[in-house]
C-alpha positions, 0 to 999 in steps of 0.5 A: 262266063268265058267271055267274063274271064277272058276280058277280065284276065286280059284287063289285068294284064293290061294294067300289070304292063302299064304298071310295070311300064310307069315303075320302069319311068320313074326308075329311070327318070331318077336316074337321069335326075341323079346325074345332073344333081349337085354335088352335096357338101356336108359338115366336117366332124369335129375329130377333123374340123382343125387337122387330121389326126395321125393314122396307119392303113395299109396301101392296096397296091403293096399290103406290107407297105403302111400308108400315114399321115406322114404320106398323105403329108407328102402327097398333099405338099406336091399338089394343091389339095388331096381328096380321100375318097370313101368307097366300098365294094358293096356301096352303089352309089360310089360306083358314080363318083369313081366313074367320074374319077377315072373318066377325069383322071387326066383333069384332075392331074392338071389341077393338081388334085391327088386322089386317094381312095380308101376302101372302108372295111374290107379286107379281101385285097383281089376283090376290091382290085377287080372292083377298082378294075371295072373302072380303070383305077387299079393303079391310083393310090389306094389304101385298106382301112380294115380297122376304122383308123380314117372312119372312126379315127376321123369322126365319120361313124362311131365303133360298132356303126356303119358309115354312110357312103359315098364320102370324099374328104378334101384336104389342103396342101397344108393338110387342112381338112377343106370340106366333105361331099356326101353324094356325088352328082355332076359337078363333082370334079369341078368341085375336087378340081378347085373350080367350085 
């Protein structure tokens, strides 16, 4: 009977480890999966289809400092095109899109593509800096849309509803809303570049 237990128990430990073994594969085979993915471009809601609507946020930076339509005005006529990048603190998915951002940087200045990150619904400033830190981009323009002005205002999510995130809108130098990605897979920057 002890030879009975002790070959069963070893036999499920066999299995537990090849179980574990094939969960821990497939884990990381998505991953690997996700990084060569493209990137998905979905429909514009019907508020920002023909412009964006006016809007006040505060900038991260400078909590007493508005930024508004008028600003992102500006931003937009200096280059050629603007993207509003959607994150949270929360959202693990962004962390992609923002990594790639920051490692780009230099690029996407090149292309003359302004980047604007909007945090969605948080409000607490030093959290999202030491967030926005992890990835070297404390010092891009980045606003608070503590109130839902560039989500609800712009159709993205309805009062009282969740955003789905990640989310990057990009704008023209007229100001012209272009296109919005959902997820961002590898050839993000090309696509915020211009190139695609």
């Amino acid at each position: 009977m002890k030879i009975f237990l002790k070959t069963s128990l070893r036999a499920c430990r066999r299995q537990a480890w090849q179980s574990i073994v094939a969960i821990l594969f497939f884990a990381l085979s998505s991953f690997a999966a996700d990084a060569s993915a493209k990137s998905v471009k979905i429909p514009l809601p019907p508020a920002i289809s023909d412009s964006l609507p006016w809007f006040a946020v505060f900038e991260l930076q400078n909590e007493n400092s508005p930024f508004t339509r008028n600003h992102l005005s500006k931003l937009a006529s200096s280059s050629e095109r603007v993207a509003l990048v959607y994150y949270a603190t929360w959202c693990i998915p962004c962390r992609e899109g923002l990594r790639q951002i920051s490692e780009n940087a230099a690029a996407l200045a090149e292309a003359k593509t302004k980047i604007v990150l909007v945090n969605v619904g948080e409000r607490e400033k030093e959290s999202i800096m030491k967030f926005l830190g992890k990835f070297q981009l404390e010092k891009m323009p980045a606003v608070i849309d503590p109130f839902g002005r560039m989500t609800e205002g712009f159709g993205l999510m309805k009062e009282g509803e969740n955003i789905d995130l990640p989310r990057t809108i990009v704008v023209d130098k007229s100001m012209h809303p272009s296109f919005m990605i959902g997820a961002e897979g590898a050839d993000y920057i090309q696509i915020l570049k211009g190139e695609l």
